[in-house]
FINUMI-709610 format. One record per residue (C-alpha): residue in one letter; x, y, z. Coordinates in steps of 0.2 Angstrom, whole numbers, plus 5000, padded with zeros to 4 digits. Layout:
AXYZ ...
This chain:
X500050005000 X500950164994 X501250285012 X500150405005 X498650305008 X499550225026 X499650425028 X497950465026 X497050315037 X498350365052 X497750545051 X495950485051 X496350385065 X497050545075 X495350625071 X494350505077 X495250505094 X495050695095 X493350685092 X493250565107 X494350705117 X493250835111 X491550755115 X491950685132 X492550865137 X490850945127 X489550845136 X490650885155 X490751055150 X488851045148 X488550965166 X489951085175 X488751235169 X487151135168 X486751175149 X485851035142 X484750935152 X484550935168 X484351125165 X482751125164 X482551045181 X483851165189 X482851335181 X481151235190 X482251195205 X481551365215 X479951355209 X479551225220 X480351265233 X482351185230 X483351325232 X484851255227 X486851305221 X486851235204 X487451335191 X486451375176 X487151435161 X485951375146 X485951545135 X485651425119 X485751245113 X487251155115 X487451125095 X487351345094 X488451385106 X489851265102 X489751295084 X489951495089 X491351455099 X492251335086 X491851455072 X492851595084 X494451485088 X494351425069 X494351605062 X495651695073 X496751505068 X496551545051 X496751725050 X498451685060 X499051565049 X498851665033 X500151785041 X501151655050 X501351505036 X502451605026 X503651625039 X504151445041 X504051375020 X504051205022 X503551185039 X501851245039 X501151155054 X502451235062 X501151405062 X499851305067 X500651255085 X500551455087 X498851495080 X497751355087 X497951365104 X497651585103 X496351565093 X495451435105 X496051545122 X494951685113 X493251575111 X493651495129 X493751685137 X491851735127 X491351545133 X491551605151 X490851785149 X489351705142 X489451575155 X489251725169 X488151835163 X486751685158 X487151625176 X486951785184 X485551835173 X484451685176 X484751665195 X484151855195 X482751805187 X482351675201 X482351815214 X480351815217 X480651635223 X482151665234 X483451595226 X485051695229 X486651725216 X488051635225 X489651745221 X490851585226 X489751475215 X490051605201 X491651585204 X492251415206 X491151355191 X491851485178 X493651405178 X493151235175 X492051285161 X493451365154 X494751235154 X493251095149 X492851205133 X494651245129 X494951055127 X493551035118 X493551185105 X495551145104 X495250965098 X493651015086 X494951155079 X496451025076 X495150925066 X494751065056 X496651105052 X497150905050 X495450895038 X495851065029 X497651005025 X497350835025 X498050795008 X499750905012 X499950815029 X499950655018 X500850685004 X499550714991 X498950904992 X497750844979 X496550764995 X496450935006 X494550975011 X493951104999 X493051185013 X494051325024 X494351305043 X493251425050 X491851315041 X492451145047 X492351205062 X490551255063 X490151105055 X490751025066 X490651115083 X488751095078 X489250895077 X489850895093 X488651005100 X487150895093 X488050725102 X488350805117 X486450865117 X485750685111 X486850545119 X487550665134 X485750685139 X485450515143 X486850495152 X486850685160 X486950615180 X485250595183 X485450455197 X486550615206 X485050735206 X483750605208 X484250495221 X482650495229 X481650415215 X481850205210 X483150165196 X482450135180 X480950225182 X481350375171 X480850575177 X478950615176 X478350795171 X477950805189 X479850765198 X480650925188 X481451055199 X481350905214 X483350885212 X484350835226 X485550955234 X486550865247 X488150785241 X489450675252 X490350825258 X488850955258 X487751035246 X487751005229 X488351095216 X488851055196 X490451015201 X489750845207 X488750805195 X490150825182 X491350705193 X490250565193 X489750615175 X491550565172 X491550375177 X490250345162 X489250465153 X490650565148 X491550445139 X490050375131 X489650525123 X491250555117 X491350365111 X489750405102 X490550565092 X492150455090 X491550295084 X490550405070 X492150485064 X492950335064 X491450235053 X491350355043 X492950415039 X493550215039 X492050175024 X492650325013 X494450295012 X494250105009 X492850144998 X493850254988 X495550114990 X494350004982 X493750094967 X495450134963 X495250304968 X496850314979 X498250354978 X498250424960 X496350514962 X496050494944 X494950624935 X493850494924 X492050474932 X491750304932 X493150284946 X492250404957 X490650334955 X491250144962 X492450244974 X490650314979 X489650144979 X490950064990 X490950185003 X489050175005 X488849985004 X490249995016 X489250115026 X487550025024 X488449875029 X489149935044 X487450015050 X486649855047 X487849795058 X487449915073 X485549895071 X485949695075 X487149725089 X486049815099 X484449735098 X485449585104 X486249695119 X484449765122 X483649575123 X485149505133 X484849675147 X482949655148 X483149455150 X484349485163 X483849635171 X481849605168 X480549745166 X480349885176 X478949875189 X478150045193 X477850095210 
């Protein structure tokens, strides 16, 4: 296999474990500041009576806000690298060790200003129900935040450079992503976003706010705002619920946003060895079009074989966990 093709599966293979850096570090973000759910259970929380010192950040979906702050990192990159590539000829990625990191630090920083003002601007809104703004709550949430966005804006931006450059990192310029950094990284801040919203929420550390009510039985209507806000070592607050977040929901989020990169990025380059599209990326038509039908059989083949893999884990957990029995 020529080593530009070896080249291009290893780089897929570093994006797929960034996107499973990036996705574990999204959905804690999300649980430090209490963006997704159980947001909407801390914003009923003193409505009924909870007052609690959870901190509340949700100023928009997960899927807006992290595209907003990739889209940030990925523009400042960019712009930085247009005045720092031709510096180091040859050695472009050189720039990007430099540009990266400032770009992200600038979205981190609006992160946490957005992070303080929808905290403080929601808990105020609470007032009528006695719910105070804690100022050390404030405080020792927003520096957390920060560093869990940085990772996971970072790691979205380094797979919008390695996909942007893709080709030269290889060997064959000819492969670099027509699209520009900055757009990569809405698409896939969005991505992330979206995961972190959809798989993080069932995961989100329910059994932490809920200890009260029988496993398995899911959270009616009527149990939202009743969150629990006594932790081992006193009261409650996000940062607990992000650590025990950590020993599962975390990582399967960031599994989920993985194991997608890796699928899908896996079925197009083989699909494209196949049809002879690699390494020579040959301008007749008929190539691409079996480059194309590969990668979908290989990708319809593959979903085929995720649909069958967890009907059997579903039936083998219902058979030896049985049926929940309401109470």
């Amino acid at each position: 296999m020529p080593i530009e093709v070896v080249l291009l599966f290893a780089w897929m293979l570093v994006i797929a474990f960034l996107a499973f850096i990036a996705c574990t570090f999204e959905d804690l973000e999300s649980d430090m500041g209490s963006q997704s759910n159980p947001n909407s259970q801390v914003q009923l929380a003193a409505q009924v009576g909870q007052v609690n010192r959870f901190f509340n950040k949700a100023i928009s979906g997960e899927p807006l806000s992290n595209a907003m702050y990739c889209v940030t990192a990925g523009t400042i990159a960019w712009l930085l690298l247009r005045q720092f590539e031709p510096l180091v000829p040859g050695e472009e990625w050189k720039a990007a060790v430099l540009a990266i990191p400032i770009g992200v630090l600038a979205a981190t920083m609006i992160n946490m200003i957005f992070s303080a003002t929808s905290h403080c601007g929601r808990t105020a809104a609470q007032k009528r129900f006695q719910q105070p703004i804690y100022l050390d709550v404030l405080y020792g949430h927003l520096v957390p935040i920060g560093a869990h966005a940085f990772m996971t804006t970072f790691c979205i931006t380094c797979i919008a450079y390695i996909q942007s450059n893709i080709g030269t990192l290889s060997g064959n310029p000819a492969l670099n992503h027509p699209f520009a950094l900055p757009l990569l990284g809405f698409i896939w801040g969005i991505t992330v976003g979206a995961i972190g919203s959809s798989t993080g929420d069932v995961h989100y550390g329910a059994e932490r706010e809920f200890q009260d009510r029988p496993f398995g039985e899911g959270k009616r209507v009527v149990y939202h705002g009743k969150i629990t806000r006594y932790a081992e070592c006193g009261v409650r607050t996000q940062k607990d619920i992000a650590g025990f977040c950590l020993k599962f929901g975390a990582p399967c989020t960031g599994m989920t946003f993985g194991l997608i990169i890796l699928f899908e990025s896996w079925r197009s380059m083989v699909g494209m060895q196949l049809g002879g599209f690699l390494p020579a990326l040959p301008a007749f038509t008929a190539t691409g079009d079996m480059a194309a039908i590969f990668g979908i059989v290989l990708g319809l083949l593959i979903v085929a074989a995720l649909m069958v893999g967890n009907l059997v884990f579903v039936k083998w957990v219902r058979k030896k966990y049985g049926p929940f029995v309401g109470v």
